[in-house]
GUKOL-123988 format. One line per field, with one value per residue (C-alpha): x, y, z. Coordinates in Angstrom, 1 decimal, padded with zeros to 4 digits. Each point is the difference from the previous one (the first is absolute). Layout:
N
c1 c(X;...) .
c2 c(Y;...) .
c3 c(Z;...) .
***
This chain:
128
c1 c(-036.0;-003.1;-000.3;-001.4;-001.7;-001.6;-003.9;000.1;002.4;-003.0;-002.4;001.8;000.5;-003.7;-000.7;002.8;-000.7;-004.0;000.9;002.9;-000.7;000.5;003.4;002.3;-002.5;000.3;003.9;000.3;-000.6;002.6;002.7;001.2;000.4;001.9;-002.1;-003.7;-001.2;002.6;000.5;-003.8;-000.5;003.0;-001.9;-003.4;002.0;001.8;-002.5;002.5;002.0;-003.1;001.0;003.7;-000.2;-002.5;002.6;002.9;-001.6;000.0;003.8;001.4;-002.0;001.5;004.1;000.2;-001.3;-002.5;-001.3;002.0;-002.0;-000.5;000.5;-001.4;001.6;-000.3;002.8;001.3;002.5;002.9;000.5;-003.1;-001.8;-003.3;-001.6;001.0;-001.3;002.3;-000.9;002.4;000.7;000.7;002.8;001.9;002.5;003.5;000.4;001.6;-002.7;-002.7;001.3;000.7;-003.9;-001.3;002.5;-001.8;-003.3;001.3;001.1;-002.8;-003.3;000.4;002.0;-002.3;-002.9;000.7;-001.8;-002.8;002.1;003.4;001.0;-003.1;001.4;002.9;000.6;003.0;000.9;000.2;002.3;-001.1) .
c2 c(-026.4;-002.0;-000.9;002.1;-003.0;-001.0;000.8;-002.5;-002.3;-000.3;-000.4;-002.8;-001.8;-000.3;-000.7;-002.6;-001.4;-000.5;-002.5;-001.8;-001.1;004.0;000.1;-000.8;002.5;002.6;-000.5;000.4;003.7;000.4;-002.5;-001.8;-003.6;-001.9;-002.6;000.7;-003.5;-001.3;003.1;000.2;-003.6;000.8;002.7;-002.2;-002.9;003.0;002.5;000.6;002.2;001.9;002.8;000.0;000.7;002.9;001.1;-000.9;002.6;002.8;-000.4;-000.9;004.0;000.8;-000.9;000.0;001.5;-002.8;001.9;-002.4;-002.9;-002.4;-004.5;-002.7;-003.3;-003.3;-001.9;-003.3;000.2;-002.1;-001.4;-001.3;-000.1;002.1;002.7;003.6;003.3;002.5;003.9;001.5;004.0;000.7;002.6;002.5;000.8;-000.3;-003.8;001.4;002.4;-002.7;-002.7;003.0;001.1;-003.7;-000.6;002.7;-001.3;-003.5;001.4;002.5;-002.1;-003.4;-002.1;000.9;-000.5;-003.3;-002.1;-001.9;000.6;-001.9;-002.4;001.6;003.0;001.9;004.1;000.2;002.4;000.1;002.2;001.3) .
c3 c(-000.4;-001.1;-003.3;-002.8;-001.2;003.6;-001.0;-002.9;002.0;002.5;-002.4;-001.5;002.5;000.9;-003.5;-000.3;003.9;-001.6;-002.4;-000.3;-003.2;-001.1;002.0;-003.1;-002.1;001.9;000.8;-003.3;000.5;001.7;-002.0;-002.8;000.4;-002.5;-000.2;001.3;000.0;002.4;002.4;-000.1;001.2;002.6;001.4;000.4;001.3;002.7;001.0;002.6;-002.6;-001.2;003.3;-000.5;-003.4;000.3;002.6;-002.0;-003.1;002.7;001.4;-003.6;-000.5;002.6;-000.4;-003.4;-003.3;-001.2;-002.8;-002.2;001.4;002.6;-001.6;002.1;-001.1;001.0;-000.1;001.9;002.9;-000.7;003.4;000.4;-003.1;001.3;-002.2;001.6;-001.0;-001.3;000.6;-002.6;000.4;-003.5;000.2;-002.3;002.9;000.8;001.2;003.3;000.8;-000.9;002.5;002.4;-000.5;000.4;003.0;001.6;-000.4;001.0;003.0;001.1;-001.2;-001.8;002.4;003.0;-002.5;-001.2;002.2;-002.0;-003.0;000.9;-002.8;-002.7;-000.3;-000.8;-000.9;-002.7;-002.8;-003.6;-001.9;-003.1) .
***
């Protein structure tokens, strides 16, 4: 079933695609990020992730209940010390049936979709 945000979805994504100086702007629409400055610079530094994460918004929709909130957080991968963004799925659910839900979405969109986003981006849950 196609999303029941899909007209501003496309509409954003022209808007964001225009400029990419309006990509972190406008993904702010759609997210929370924990600290703008950084994930904003991310983003201009990435315009790679600008798709995914317009994508990501729809699935998240789509698998689990987001009105609590969608986080992006940049934090530093331990192995290798390179900034990665964080999509947090900030969740109210049972642990089991949240790591169920984003199992599911692993498996049926994000690892196929991962491509251009290997190592930049990851899909994880917060408990609230």
């Amino acid at each position: 079933p196609r999303s029941t945000l899909f007209p501003y979805t496309t509409l954003f994504r022209s808007t964001a695609s225009s400029s990419l100086g309006n990509a972190a702007n406008n993904l702010e629409l759609l997210y929370t990020f924990n600290d703008y400055a950084r994930v904003a610079q991310f983003i201009r530094r990435n315009p790679e992730l600008i798709d995914p994460l317009i994508e990501c918004y729809i699935k998240a929709e789509e698998y689990f209940d987001t009105s609590i909130g969608l986080r992006l957080d940049l934090l530093l991968d331990p192995d290798n010390e390179e900034p990665r963004l964080f999509l947090l799925i900030l969740t109210d659910l049972p642990v089991a049936d949240a790591r169920k839900r984003l199992r599911r979405l692993d498996e049926d969109w994000w690892i196929t979709r991962t491509g251009g986003t290997l190592g930049k981006l990851s899909i994880d849950v917060e408990y609230l």
